[in-house]
PAKOL-503143 format. One line per field, with one value per atom (N, C-alpha, C): residue number from 1; residue in one letter; atom name; x, y, z negated. Coordinates in pm, whole numbers. Each point is the difference from the previous one (the first is absolute). Layout:
! PAKOL-503143
pos <- NUM;... .
code <- A;... .
site <- CA;... .
xx <- X;... .
yy <- Y;... .
zz <- Z;... .
! end
This chain:
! PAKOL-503143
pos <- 1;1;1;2;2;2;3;3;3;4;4;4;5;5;5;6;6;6;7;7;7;8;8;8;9;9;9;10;10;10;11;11;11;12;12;12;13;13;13;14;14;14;15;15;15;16;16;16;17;17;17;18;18;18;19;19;19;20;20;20;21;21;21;22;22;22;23;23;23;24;24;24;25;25;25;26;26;26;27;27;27;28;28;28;29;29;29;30;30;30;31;31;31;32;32;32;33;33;33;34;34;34;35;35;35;36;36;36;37;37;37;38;38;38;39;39;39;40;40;40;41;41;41;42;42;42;43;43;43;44;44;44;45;45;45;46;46;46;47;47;47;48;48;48;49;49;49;50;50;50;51;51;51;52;52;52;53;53;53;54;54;54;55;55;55;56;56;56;57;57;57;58;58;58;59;59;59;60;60;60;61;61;61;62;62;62;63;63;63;64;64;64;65;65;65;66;66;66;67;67;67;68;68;68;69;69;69;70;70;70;71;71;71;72;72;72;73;73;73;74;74;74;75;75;75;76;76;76;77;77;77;78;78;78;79;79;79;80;80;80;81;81;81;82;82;82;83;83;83;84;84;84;85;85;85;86;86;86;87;87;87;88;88;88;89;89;89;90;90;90;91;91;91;92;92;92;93;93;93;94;94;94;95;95;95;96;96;96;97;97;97;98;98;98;99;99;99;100;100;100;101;101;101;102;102;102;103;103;103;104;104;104;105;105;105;106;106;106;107;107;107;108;108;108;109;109;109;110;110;110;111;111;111;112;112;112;113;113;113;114;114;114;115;115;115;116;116;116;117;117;117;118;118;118;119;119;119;120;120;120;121;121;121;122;122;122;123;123;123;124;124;124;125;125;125;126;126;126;127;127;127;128;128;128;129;129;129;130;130;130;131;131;131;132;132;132;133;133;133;134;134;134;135;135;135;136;136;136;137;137;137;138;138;138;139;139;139;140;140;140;141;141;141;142;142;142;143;143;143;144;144;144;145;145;145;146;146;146;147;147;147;148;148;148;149;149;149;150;150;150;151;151;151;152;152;152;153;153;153;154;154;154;155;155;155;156;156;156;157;157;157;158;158;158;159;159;159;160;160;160;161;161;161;162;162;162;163;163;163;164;164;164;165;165;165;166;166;166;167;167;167;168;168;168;169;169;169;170;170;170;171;171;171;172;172;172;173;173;173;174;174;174;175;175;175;176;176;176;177;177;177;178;178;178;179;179;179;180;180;180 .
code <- X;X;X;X;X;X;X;X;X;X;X;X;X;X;X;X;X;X;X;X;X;X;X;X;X;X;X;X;X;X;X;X;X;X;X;X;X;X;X;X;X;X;X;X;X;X;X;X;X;X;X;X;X;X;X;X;X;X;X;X;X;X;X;X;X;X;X;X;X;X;X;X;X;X;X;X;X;X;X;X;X;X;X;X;X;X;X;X;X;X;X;X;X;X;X;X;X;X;X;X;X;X;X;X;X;X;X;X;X;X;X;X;X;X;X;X;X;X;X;X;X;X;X;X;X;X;X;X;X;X;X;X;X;X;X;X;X;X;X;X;X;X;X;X;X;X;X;X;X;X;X;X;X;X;X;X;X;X;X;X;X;X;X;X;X;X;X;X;X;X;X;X;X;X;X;X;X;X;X;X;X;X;X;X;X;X;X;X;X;X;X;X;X;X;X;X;X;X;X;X;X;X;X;X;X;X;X;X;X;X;X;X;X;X;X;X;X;X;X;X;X;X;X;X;X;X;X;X;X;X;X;X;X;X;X;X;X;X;X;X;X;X;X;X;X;X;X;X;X;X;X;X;X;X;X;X;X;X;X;X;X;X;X;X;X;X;X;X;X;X;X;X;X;X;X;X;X;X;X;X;X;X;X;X;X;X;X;X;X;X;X;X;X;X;X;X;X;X;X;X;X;X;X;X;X;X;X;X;X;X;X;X;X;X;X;X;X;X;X;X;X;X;X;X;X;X;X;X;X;X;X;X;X;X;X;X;X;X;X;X;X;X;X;X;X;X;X;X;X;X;X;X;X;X;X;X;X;X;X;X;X;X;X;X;X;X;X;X;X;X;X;X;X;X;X;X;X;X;X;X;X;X;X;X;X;X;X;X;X;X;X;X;X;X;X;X;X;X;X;X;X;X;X;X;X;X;X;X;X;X;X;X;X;X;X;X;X;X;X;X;X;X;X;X;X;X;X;X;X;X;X;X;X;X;X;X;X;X;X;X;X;X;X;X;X;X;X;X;X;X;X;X;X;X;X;X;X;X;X;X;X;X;X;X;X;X;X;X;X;X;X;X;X;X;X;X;X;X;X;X;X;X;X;X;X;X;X;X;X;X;X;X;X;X;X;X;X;X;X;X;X;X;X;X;X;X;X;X;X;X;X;X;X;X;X;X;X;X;X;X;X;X;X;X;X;X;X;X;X;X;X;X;X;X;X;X;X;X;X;X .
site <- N;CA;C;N;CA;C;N;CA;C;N;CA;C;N;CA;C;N;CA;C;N;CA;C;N;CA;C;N;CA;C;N;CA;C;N;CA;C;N;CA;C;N;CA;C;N;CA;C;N;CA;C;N;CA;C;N;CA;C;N;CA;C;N;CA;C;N;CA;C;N;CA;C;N;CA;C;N;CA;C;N;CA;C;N;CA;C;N;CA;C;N;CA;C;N;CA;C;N;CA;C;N;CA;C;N;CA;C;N;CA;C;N;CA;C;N;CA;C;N;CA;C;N;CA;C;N;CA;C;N;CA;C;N;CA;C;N;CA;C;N;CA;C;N;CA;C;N;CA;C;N;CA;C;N;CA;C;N;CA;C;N;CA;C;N;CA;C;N;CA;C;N;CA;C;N;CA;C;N;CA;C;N;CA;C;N;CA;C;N;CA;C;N;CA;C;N;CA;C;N;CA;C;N;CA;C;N;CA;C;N;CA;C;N;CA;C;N;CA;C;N;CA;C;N;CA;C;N;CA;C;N;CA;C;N;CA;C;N;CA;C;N;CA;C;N;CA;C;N;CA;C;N;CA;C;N;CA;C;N;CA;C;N;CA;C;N;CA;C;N;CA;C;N;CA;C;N;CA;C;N;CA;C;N;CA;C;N;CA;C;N;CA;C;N;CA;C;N;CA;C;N;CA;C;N;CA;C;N;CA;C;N;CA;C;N;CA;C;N;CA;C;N;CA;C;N;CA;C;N;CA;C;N;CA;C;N;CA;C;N;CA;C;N;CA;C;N;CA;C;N;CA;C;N;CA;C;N;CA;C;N;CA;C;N;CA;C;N;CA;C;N;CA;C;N;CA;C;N;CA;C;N;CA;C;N;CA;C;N;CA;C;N;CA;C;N;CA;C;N;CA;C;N;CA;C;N;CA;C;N;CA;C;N;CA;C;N;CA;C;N;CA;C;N;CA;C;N;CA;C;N;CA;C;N;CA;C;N;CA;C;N;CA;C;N;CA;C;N;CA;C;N;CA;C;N;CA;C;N;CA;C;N;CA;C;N;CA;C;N;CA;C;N;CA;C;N;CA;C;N;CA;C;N;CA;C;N;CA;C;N;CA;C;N;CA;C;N;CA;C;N;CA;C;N;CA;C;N;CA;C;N;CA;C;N;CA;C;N;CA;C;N;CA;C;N;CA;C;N;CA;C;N;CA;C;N;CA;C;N;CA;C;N;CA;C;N;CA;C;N;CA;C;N;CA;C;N;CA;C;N;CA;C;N;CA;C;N;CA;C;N;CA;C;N;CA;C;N;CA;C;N;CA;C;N;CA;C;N;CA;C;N;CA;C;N;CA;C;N;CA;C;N;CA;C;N;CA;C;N;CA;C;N;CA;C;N;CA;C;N;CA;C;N;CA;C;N;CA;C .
xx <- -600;-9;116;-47;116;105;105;89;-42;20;-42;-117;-84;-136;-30;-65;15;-202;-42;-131;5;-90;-24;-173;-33;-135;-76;19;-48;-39;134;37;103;46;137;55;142;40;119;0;64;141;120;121;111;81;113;81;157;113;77;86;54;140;-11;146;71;-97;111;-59;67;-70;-118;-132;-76;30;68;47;16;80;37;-149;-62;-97;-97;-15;-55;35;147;94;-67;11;-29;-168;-49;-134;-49;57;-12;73;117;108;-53;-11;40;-91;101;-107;-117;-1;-60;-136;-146;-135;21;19;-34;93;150;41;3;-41;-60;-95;-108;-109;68;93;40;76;31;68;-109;-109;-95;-59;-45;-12;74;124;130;-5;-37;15;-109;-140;-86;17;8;15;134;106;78;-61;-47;-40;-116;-151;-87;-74;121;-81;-101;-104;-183;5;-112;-84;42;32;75;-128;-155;-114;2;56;-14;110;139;104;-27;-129;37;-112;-78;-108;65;113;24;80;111;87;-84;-137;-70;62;36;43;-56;-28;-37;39;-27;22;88;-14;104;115;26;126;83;-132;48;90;-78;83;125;28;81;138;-27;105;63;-108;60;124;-85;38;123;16;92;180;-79;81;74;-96;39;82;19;123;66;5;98;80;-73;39;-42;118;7;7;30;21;-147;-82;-157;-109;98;-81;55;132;88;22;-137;-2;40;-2;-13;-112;-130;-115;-55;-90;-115;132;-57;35;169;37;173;12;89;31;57;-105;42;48;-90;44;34;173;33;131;-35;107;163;-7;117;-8;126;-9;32;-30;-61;177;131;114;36;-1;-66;-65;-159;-67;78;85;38;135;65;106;-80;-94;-55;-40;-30;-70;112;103;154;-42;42;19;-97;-152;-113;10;33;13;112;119;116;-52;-67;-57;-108;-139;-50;73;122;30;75;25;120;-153;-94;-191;-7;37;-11;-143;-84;-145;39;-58;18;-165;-59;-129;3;-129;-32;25;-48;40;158;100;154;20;-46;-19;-9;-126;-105;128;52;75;179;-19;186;-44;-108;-90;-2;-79;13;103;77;130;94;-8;110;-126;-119;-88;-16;18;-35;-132;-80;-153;-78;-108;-92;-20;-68;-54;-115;-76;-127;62;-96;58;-4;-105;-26;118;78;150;57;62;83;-47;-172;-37;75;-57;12;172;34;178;23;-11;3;-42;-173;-19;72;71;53;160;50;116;-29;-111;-46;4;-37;21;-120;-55;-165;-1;22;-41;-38;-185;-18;-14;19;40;-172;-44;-181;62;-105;8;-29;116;3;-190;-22;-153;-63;-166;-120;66;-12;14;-74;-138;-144;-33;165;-71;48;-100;22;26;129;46;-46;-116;-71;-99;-82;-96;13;126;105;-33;73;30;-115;-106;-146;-64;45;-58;81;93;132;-32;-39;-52;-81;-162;-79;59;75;22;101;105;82;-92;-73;-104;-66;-42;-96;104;113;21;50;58;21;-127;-101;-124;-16;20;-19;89 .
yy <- 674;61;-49;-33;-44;99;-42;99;36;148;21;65;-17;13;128;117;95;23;-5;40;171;68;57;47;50;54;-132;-123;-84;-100;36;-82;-30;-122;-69;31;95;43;-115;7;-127;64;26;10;-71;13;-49;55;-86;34;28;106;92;-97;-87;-94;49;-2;104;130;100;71;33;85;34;-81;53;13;-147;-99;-125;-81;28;-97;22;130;30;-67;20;-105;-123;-44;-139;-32;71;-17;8;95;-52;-43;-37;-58;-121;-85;-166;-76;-103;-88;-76;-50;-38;41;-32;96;-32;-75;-12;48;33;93;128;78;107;27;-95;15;36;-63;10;109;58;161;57;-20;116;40;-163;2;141;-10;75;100;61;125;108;-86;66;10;-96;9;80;64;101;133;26;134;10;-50;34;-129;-1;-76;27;-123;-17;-129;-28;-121;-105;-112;-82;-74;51;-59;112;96;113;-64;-12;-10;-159;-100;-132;65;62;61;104;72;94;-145;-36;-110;-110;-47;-124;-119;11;-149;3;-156;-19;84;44;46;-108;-114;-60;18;-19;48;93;127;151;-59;-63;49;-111;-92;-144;68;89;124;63;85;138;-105;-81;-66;-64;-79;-39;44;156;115;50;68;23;-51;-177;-96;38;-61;-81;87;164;83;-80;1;-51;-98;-102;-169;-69;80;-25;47;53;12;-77;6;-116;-146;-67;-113;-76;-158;-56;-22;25;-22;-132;-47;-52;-193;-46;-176;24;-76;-78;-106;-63;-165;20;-19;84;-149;-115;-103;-127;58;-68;-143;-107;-102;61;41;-17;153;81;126;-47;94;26;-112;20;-44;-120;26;-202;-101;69;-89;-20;118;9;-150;-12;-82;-133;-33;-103;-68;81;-33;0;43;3;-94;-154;-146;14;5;-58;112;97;63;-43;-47;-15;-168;-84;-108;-14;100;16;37;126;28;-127;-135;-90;-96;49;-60;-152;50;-127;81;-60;1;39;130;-15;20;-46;-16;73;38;81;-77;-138;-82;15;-28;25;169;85;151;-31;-61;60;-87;-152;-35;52;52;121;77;124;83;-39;-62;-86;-7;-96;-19;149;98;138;56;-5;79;-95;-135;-49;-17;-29;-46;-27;-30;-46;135;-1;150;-116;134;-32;-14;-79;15;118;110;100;113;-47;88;8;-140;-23;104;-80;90;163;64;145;19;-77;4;15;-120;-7;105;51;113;121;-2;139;10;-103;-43;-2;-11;20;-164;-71;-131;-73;-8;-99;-58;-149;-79;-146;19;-132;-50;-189;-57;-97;-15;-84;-125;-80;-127;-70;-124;-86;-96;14;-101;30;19;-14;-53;10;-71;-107;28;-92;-105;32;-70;-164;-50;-167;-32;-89;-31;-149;-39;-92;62;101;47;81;74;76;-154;-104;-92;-63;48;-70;111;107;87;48;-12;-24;-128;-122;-92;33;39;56;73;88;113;-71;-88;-56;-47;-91;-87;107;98;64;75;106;-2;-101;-127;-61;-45;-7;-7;127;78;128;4 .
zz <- -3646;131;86;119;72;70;39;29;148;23;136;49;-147;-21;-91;5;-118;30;-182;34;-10;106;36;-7;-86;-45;60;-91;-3;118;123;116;-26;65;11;143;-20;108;54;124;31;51;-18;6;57;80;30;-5;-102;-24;110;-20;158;-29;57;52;126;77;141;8;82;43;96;-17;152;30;114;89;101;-135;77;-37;-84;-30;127;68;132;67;42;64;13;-82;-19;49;-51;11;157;67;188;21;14;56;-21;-109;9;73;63;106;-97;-86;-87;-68;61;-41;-128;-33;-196;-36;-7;-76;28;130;14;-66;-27;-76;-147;-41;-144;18;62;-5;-10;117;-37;-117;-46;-195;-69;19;-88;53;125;68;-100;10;-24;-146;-88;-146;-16;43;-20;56;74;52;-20;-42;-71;-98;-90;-103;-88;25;-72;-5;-6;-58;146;-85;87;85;-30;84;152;-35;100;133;-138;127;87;-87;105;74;-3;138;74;-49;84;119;-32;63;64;-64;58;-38;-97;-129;-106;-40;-157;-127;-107;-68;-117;56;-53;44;172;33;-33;21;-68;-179;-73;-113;11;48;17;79;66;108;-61;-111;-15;-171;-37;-128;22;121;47;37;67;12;-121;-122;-52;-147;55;-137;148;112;53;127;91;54;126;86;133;20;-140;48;-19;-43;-57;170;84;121;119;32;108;-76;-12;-26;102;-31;147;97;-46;47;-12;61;8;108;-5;98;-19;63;-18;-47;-2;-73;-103;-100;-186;-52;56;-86;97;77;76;-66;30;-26;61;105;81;51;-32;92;157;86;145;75;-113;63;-13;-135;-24;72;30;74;140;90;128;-14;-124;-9;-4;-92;15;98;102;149;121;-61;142;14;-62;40;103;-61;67;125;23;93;159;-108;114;61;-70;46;122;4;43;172;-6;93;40;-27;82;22;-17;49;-86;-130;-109;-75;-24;-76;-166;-42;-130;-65;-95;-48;-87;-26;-117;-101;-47;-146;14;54;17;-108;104;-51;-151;8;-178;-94;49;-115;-50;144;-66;-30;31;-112;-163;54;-180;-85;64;-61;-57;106;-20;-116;30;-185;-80;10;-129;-56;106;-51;146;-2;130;4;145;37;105;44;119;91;83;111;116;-44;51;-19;-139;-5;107;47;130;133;24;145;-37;-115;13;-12;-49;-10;182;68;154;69;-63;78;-45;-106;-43;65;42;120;143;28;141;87;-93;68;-70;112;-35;188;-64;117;-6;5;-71;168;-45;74;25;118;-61;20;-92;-39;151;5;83;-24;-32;-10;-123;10;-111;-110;-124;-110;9;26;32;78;133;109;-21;76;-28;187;-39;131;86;-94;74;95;-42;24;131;-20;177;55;-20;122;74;-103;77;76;-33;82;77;77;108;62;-5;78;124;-44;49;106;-31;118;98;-63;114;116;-53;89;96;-25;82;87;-19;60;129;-19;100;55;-31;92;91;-27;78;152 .
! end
């Protein structure tokens, strides 16, 4: 039987260990800016003040009944550090913290301002060099955009274009206009 859990004329009552009081778990439960860990107070609110069947409390709340038991289970090894997680997105598997990358980019920064050109391949290969392996080239853009500096420059001419083919069709028009 799991802890937390007591059968009860052949229901599993769903329980939460009293780590704070009421009082603050209320607290907590309107107060935080945060809908999902409000949600996870409400979990704990309700499983302390009328604990049942953990199918009741994810319909009373309007969560999975997985959540319900993953909350209350959570709660009751780990208390309060099992609910102020960090949540959901962030840069979990970043090369360079946020200060790092800002040092890496002074140079290319203080250059730019004396209106010297710095390129993204420039970027990607001192990148490289300070982690120690290739990266995408899509690292760099979001590095730039996560510094606030994105400024692509358009290409001076077509890859495609053939410069015989301009000069024959620039003939033509000289001529006519001077007929006109």
């Amino acid at each position: 039987m799991e802890k937390g859990r007591r059968t009860v004329l052949g229901t599993r009552v769903t329980r939460a260990a009293v780590h704070l009081p009421l009082e603050e778990v209320k607290h907590h439960m309107t107060r935080d800016p945060r809908f999902w860990v409000r949600q996870r107070w409400w979990i704990i609110y309700n499983a302390l003040i009328a604990p049942r069947k953990a199918e009741e409390i994810a319909h009373h709340t309007g969560v999975s009944l997985t959540t319900v038991r993953r909350v209350i289970s959570g709660y009751n090894r780990l208390g309060l550090a099992a609910i102020e997680t960090p949540g959901k997105g962030g840069r979990r598997h970043e090369y360079l913290t946020v200060e790092q990358e800002r040092q890496l980019l002074a140079p290319f920064f203080a250059r730019a301002e004396c209106g010297e050109i710095a390129t993204a391949g420039e970027i990607k290969r001192a990148y490289e060099a300070q982690v120690g392996h290739e990266v995408d080239e899509s690292t760099i853009y979001r590095l730039l955009a996560r510094h606030g500096w994105r400024k692509l420059v358009p290409r001076p001419r077509h890859p495609k274009a053939n410069a015989e083919e301009q000069a024959t069709f620039k003939k033509p028009s000289k001529q006519l206009s001077k007929q006109l």
